[in-house]
C-alpha positions, 0 to 999 in steps of 0.5 A: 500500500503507498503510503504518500504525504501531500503538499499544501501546494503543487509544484512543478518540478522538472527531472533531467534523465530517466534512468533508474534514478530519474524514474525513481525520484518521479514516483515518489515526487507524484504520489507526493502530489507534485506535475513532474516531466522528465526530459530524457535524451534517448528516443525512449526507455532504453536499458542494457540487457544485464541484471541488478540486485535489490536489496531490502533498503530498495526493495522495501521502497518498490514495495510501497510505490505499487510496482506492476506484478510482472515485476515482482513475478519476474524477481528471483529471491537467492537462496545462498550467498557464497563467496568463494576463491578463485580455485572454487573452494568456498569460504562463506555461505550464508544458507536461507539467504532469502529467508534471513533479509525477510526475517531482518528486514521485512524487505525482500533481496531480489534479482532481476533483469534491467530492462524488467525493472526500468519498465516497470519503474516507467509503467508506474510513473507514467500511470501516476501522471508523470509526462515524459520527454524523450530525444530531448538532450539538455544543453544549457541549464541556467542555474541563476533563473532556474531555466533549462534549454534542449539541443532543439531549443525548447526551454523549460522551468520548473520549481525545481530541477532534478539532476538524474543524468547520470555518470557522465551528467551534463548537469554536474558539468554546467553546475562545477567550474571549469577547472573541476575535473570534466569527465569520470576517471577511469578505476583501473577495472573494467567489467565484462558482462553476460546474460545466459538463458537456459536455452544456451545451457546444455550441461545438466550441471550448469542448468541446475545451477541456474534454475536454484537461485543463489548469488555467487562471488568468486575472488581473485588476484585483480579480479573477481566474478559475480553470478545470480540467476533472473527471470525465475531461474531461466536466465544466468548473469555474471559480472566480471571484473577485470584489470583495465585494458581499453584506451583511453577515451574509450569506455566501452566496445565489443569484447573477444570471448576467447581473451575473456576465457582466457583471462579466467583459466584455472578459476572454479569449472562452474565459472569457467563452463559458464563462460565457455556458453558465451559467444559474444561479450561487451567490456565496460570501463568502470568509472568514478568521480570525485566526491562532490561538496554539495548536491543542492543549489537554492536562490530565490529565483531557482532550485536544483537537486542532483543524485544518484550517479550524477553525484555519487557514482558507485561501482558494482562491488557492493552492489549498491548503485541503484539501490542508493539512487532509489533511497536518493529519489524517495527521500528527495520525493518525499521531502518534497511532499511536506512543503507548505510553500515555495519558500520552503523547496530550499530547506527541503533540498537542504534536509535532503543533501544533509539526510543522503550526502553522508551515506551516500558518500560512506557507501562509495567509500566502503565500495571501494574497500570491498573491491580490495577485499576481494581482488587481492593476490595471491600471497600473506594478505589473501592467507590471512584474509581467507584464514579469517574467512573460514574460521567463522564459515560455519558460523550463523553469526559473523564477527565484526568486523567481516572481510565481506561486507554483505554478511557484516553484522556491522555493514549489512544492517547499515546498508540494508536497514535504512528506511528511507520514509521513516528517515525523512518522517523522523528528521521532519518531525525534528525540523517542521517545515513551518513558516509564518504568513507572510514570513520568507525562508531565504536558503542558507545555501552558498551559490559558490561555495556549492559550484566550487565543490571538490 
């Protein structure tokens, strides 16, 4: 059931970008009450064939927008998580894995197909009024006026204007001077991703593998693979992460199966098997940015508010990019709902950079500390570190700190415990959004010490 605030007032609020992130903050923004449109520059919904993890912090939120049932047919729950080395010896397993995130959290952790998930995302939006713009690229935002302009020269402005543009966001680049770094840097990792269905898969093993969900991670020296079943157990994904060989300024083109095979010889036979299905591959670079000082800019005349990837990219070794990206468009959403007047839009994106930035920036932090963890080489460090592993492997309760952050008894309620409703209810419930007749707010936001962000 959506459980939704409505404002004394209805905004006019514009997003740029309708990926995950953009979609998100559209939902929430119109069960808030609000005219939302999103400008997005492809010619409509398109999203790369590959899968995504939800964990209960997102999950929990997909739960209360009233997402089509096709979704939630479509998730697949695993029943383990597994890590394991290289060599394929295991040395973690959490059994009932399913079970457990439903009993800690009451939120499910699922598995599904992208183009699943941003469908279902879109059918919402667009059922809850949201008006879409799409083959509209922006080219100039005006951040003194509030205004926004498309390559085709149609402008528009609204209330307030949400960056949702991604990694490569042309937002974040009008917003930073010039002399700020203009474009992601690479990580030194790059990653090959993979679909399989079952009509690929002949070995009765691998078949096996895949019709009984689990999520599965391999470590190695520079690099690790990560595997889940979607669709219901018809389809296998697997992830692997490698050292970086694009040229620079490429950061993604077609890859060459056998150099992908090769680069994993001697891993575990199921990983390798697995691989050997594959008849064609992508690379991917993976990319990051600095940590930007704010993600709100507030005058009298304009209102914008970046997030997700446009401010806060993550890489996949928590798994945790999209999930961040939906706790970012429920928060900012909902805040938007307890608004009495447009004198207030400029403490809301306040609250709203105060309640995500910092764990938004903790999670890019400790993604990449995982990624050290599971990519170390063969020697004393990977000794002690799977010493410590198998020590507590029979364990139903791990010791904090844990190596692998998704069974931390510290990390996995931080990430997977945060409600981010019952988070904006609490800090409003602090902090009113009370204001006097007659009686103006003036932000206390700094117009250049939020552009000059580092």
């Amino acid at each position: 059931m959506v459980d939704a605030v409505q404002p004394a007032i209805r905004l006019d609020v514009v997003i740029i970008g309708a990926g995950i992130s953009g979609l998100a903050v559209a939902i929430e923004t119109a069960l808030s009450g609000h005219h939302v449109v999103v400008f997005e520059s492809a010619e409509g919904i398109h999203e790369i064939g590959a899968g995504i993890n939800v964990s209960p912090n997102a999950s929990r939120i997909l739960q209360r927008w009233g997402l089509p049932a096709e979704m939630w047919t479509s998730a697949t729950e695993p029943t383990s998580l597994s890590v394991r080395r290289y060599s394929g010896e295991i040395l973690v397993l959490e059994r009932e894995f399913d079970t457990k995130m439903r009993a800690r959290y009451d939120a499910p952790f699922i598995e599904l197909h992208r183009v699943d998930f941003q469908t279902a995302l879109y059918t919402r939006a667009k059922e809850l009024g949201v008006e879409f713009r799409f083959g509209m690229r922006i080219s100039k935002l005006n951040y003194e006026t509030g205004e926004i302009t498309s390559h085709t020269g149609l402008s528009a402005k609204g209330d307030v204007v949400i960056a949702a543009d991604g990694l490569w966001s042309v937002c974040r680049a009008q917003f930073l001077p010039k002399d700020f770094e203009g474009v992601p840097r690479p990580t030194g990792d790059l990653a090959y991703r993979l679909v399989l269905t079952l009509d690929q898969i002949q070995d009765p093993e691998l078949r096996e593998w895949v019709s009984k969900p689990s999520l599965d991670v391999w470590i190695g020296p520079h690099s690790h693979a990560v595997g889940y079943s979607l669709r219901g157990g018809t389809e296998f994904n697997i992830v692997l992460l490698v050292p970086d060989d694009l040229p620079n300024g490429i950061s993604k083109q077609a890859g060459s199966v056998e150099e992908m095979r090769a680069l994993f010889t001697g891993w575990d036979p199921i990983l390798t098997k697995f691989i050997a299905v594959a008849d064609s591959v992508k690379k991917w670079k993976l990319m990051h940015r600095k940590e930007m000082r704010r993600w709100v800019y507030a005058s009298s005349n304009s209102n914008f508010a970046f997030l997700g990837d446009s401010c806060h990219p993550m890489l996949p070794y928590l798994g945790q990019g999209a999930n961040s990206a939906i706790e970012d468009g429920a928060v900012l959403g909902r805040l938007l709902g307890h608004i009495q007047n447009k004198e207030q839009i400029g403490k809301a994106l306040e609250m709203y950079e105060q309640l995500r930035k910092p764990r938004g920036d903790a999670i890019v932090k400790e993604t990449f500390a995982q990624r050290d963890v599971f990519q170390v080489v063969d020697g004393p460090k990977q000794r002690e570190r799977d010493e410590l592993l198998l020590s507590q492997l029979n364990e139903e309760e791990k010791h904090a700190p844990f190596p692998i952050r998704l069974v931390c008894p510290q990390v996995q309620p931080w990430l997977f415990g945060y409600d981010a409703c019952a988070e904006v209810d609490k800090a409003v419930s602090k902090d009113p959004f009370v204001v006097a007749k007659n009686e103006k707010t003036e932000p206390s936001l700094d117009k250049r010490g939020i552009a000059a962000g580092s």
